[in-house]
C-alpha positions in Angstrom: -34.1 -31.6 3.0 -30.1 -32.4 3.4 -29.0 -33.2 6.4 -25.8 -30.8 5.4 -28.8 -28.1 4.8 -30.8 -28.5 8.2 -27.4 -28.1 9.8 -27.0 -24.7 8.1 -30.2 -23.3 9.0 -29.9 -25.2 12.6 -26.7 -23.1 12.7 -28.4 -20.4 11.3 -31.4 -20.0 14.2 -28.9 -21.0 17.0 -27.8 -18.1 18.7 -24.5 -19.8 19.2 -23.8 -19.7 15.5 -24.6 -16.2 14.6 -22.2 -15.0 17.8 -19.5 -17.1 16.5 -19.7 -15.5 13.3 -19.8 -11.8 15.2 -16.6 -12.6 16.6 -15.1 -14.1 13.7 -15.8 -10.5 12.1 -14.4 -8.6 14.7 -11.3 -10.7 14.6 -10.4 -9.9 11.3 -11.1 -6.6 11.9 -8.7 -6.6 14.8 -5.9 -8.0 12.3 -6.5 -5.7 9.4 -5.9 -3.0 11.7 -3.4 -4.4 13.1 -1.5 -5.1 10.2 -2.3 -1.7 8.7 -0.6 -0.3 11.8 2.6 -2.4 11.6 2.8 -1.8 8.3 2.5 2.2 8.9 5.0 2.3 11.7 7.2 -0.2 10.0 7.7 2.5 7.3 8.9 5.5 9.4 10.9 2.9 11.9 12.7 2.4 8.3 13.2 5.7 7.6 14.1 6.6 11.5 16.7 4.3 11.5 18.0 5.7 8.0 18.1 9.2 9.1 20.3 8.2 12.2 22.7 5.7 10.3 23.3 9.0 7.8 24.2 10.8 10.6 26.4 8.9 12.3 28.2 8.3 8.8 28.2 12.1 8.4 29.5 12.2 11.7 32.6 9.7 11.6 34.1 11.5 8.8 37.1 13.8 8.7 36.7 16.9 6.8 39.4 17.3 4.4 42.1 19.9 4.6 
């Protein structure tokens, strides 16, 4: 056998290499979430921010005589 496959089943049996794995999954599960939440809030801070630059536009302006 390869040395480059005794290390992947070495890895494989270890403990060590199946928790390193766990946490590599919940890691990216932490960033899609957290990039599916920026990406929701980024949204309505867009449209938050639109709503109050129309009003203040709406409010600066003189109605006409």
């Amino acid at each position: 056998m390869s040395k480059l496959m005794q290390g992947i089943e070495r890895f494989w049996r270890e403990e060590e290499g199946t928790e390193v794995v766990e946490w590599a999954l919940v890691g990216g599960l932490i960033v899609a979430v957290g990039a599916a939440i920026f990406v929701a809030i980024g949204d309505l801070a867009a449209q938050y921010l639109q709503d109050i630059q129309d009003a203040l536009e709406e409010g600066g302006k003189t109605p006409s005589a």
